[in-house]
N, C-alpha and C positions, 0 to 999 in steps of 0.2 A: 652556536647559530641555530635559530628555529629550524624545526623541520616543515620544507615545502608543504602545502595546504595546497590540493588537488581535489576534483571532484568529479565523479563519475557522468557519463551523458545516457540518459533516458534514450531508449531507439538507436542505441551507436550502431546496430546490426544493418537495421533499413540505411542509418545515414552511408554507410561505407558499403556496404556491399549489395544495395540494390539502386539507392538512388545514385549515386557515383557512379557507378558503372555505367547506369542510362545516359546521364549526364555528359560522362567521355563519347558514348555511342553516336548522341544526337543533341552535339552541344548549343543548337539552334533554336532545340524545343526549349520555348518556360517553361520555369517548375514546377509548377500545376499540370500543364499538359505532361507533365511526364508523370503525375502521378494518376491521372488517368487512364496511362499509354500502360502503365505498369500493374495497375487493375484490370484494367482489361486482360489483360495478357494470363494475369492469376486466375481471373473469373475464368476464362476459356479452358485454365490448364485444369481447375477443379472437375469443370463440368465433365471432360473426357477422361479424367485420372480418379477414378472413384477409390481405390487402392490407399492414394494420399491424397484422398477428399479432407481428412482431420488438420492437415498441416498445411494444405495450402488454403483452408481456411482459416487457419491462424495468423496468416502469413496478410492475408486481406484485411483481419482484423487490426494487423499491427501497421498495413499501410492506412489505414486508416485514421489511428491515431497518430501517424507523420504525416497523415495530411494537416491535422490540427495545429500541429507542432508549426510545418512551415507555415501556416497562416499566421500565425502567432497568436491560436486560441487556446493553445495548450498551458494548463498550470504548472509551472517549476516550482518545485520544493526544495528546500535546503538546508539536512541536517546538519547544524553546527556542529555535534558527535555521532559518531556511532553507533552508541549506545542508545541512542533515542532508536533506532532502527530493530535494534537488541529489546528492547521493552516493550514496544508497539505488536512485533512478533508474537510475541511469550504472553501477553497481558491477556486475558477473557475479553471475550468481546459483552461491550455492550449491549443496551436493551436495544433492537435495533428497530424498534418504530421513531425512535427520534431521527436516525439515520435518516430513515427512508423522508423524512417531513422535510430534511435539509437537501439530499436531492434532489425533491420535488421544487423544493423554492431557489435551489440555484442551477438545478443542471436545464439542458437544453431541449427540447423538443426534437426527436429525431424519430426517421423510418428506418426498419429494420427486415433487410432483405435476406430470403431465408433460399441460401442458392438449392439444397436437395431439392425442397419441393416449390419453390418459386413463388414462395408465400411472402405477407411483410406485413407486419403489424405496427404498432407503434411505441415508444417508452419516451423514459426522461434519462438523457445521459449528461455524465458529469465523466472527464477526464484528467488525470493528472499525473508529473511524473519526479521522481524522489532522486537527487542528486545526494549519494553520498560517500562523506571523505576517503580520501584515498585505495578509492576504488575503480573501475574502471568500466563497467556496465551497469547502470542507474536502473529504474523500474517504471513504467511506462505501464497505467490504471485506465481501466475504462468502467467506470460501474454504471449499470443502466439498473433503472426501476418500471417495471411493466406494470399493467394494471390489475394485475393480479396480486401486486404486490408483492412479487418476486425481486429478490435483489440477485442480479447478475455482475460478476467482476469477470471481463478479461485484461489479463495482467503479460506482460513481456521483459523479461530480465533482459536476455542472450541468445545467441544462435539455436540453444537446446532447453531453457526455461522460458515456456511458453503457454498457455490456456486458458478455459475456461471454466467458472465453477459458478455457485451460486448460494445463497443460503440456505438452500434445501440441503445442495448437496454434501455442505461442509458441515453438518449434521453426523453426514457418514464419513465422510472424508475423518475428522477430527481423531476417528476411533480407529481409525487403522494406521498400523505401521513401516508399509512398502513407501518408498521414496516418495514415486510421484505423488501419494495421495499427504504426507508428511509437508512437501511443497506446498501444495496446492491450500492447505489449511493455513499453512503462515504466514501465507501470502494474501489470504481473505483478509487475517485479524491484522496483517500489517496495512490492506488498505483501509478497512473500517475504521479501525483504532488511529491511523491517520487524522482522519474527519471529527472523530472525537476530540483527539488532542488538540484541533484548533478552536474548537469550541469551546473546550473544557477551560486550557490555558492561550486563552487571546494577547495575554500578556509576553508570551512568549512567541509571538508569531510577528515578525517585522515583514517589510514592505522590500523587496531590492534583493539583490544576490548580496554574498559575503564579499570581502576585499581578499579577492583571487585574480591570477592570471587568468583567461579565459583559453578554453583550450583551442588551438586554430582549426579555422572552419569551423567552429562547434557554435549552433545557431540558437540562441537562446532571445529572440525575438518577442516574444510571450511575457504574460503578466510571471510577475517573480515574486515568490517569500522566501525568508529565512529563518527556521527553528530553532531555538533556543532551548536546550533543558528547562524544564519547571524542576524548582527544588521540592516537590511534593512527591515526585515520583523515583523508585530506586530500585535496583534489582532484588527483586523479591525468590526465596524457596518456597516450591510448590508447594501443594498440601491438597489430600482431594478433603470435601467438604463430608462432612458426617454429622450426626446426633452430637457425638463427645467433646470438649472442647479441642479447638485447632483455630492452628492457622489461617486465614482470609487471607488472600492474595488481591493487590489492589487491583481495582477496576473501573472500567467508565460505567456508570449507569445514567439512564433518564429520572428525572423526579415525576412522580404522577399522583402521589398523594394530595387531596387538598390542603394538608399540614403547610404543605410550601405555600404560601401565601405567596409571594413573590418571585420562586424559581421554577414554581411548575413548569415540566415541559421543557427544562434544560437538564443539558447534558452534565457531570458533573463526574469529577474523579475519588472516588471514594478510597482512600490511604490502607493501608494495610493494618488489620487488626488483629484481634486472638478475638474468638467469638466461645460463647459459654465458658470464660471461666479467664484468669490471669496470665499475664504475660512479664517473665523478667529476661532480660538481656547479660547472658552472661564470656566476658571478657576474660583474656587469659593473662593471670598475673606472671608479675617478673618475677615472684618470689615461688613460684609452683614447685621447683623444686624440696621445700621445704615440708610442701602438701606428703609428700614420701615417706620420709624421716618422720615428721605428727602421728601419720598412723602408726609407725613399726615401733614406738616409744610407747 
């Protein structure tokens, strides 16, 4: 018998433990008004708790993107395997001005309220949230593009993976090896590299959820895709890059040469190579014991 195919909920934290609760408290109020009722309540609690000004500003960012969700403006994604989540992680991030040109032309216009100093500027935001197999807390993206051309991601696993980062930051981030900042980076290349992957392979991106149970009460109201592996991509060993010949680990990059006649300006996943110098693959025979005995003769 197959094994059940489940799939993890983007925001299960907000769903069960803030909106539910409201919900039971003041089952009168619509759901909008309670996510109002439930902002407010955070904006007040930040202003007077400066202590846990960081979380209960996270906390607002994450009701935020369940406001999107219950509207049904939030994108659901849906990796077929795992392993697309495993590569997306791990893989170099892209050149990231394409990025930035695909946020600009699909995310939204939004203000941005800056509660310490009561300031608000503007950006382009784009959010989405990644269901996958048999797992049980999904990931929930919010990347904004300011005009400075700063890319901002906040991201929401779980009750305790939660933040903010940026491409400034994951610059520094990427280099260091303490937990949070280890998160905080694979979760940049696993939003970025997202974005890539639908570009890159459109072929692999369908329209709908998978043929799943749906999990109850679980609100997937919102536009839907479903991810497919590309056979182009595969779990690669690392290699840092050098002078000498090595390894290339595969990547997304932008084309910007004029050479591209026609791809200029697209996104494209460049396969994994040996750079200066040959590459053989070698397999372990059945007859190796033999290899023993050849030399002591």
């Amino acid at each position: 018998m197959a094994k059940k195919i489940w799939y993890s909920t983007p925001l299960k934290f907000i769903w069960e433990n803030l909106y539910r609760v409201q919900k039971n408290l003041t089952p009168e109020i619509p759901d909008e008004g309670i996510f109002f009722l439930l902002k407010r309540n955070l904006v007040r609690k930040a202003q007077v708790d400066p202590i846990n000004l960081e979380s209960n500003q996270l906390l607002i960012s994450g009701l935020d993107l369940w406001k999107e969700d219950l509207t049904g403006k939030f994108l659901h994604i849906f990796f077929l395997e795992k392993r697309l989540q495993d590569f997306l992680e791990n893989t170099p991030l892209p050149e990231l001005d394409g990025i930035r040109k695909y946020l600009y032309e699909n995310g939204q216009q939004k203000d941005v309220v800056f509660i310490r100093t009561s300031g608000q500027t503007k950006c382009v935001n784009y959010t989405f949230g990644l269901h996958i197999p048999h797992e049980t807390n999904g990931y929930a993206f919010s990347l904004s593009l300011y005009e400075n051309d700063t890319i901002e991601l906040f991201f929401s696993h779980d009750e305790f993976i939660n933040g903010h980062t940026s491409d400034k930051f994951y610059l520094d981030q990427n280099k260091k090896k303490d937990e949070k900042s280890v998160i905080s980076s694979k979760l940049f290349r696993l939003a970025i590299n997202t974005i890539a992957y639908m570009k890159c392979f459109p072929e692999c991106v369908a329209e709908g959820v998978p043929k799943i149970t749906l999990e109850k009460n679980e609100n997937r109201s919102g536009p839907k895709v479903v991810f497919s592996v590309s056979e182009k991509i595969i779990d690669f060993d690392g290699s840092q890059v050098s002078r000498i010949p090595h390894f290339r680990k595969g990547h997304f990059r932008r084309l910007e040469s004029d050479y591209f006649t026609h791809k200029k300006g697209q996104i494209v996943f460049v396969p994994e190579t040996m750079v200066k110098g040959k590459a053989k693959t070698i397999s372990t025979s059945d007859r190796i014991e033999e290899f023993g005995r050849n030399i002591e003769n």
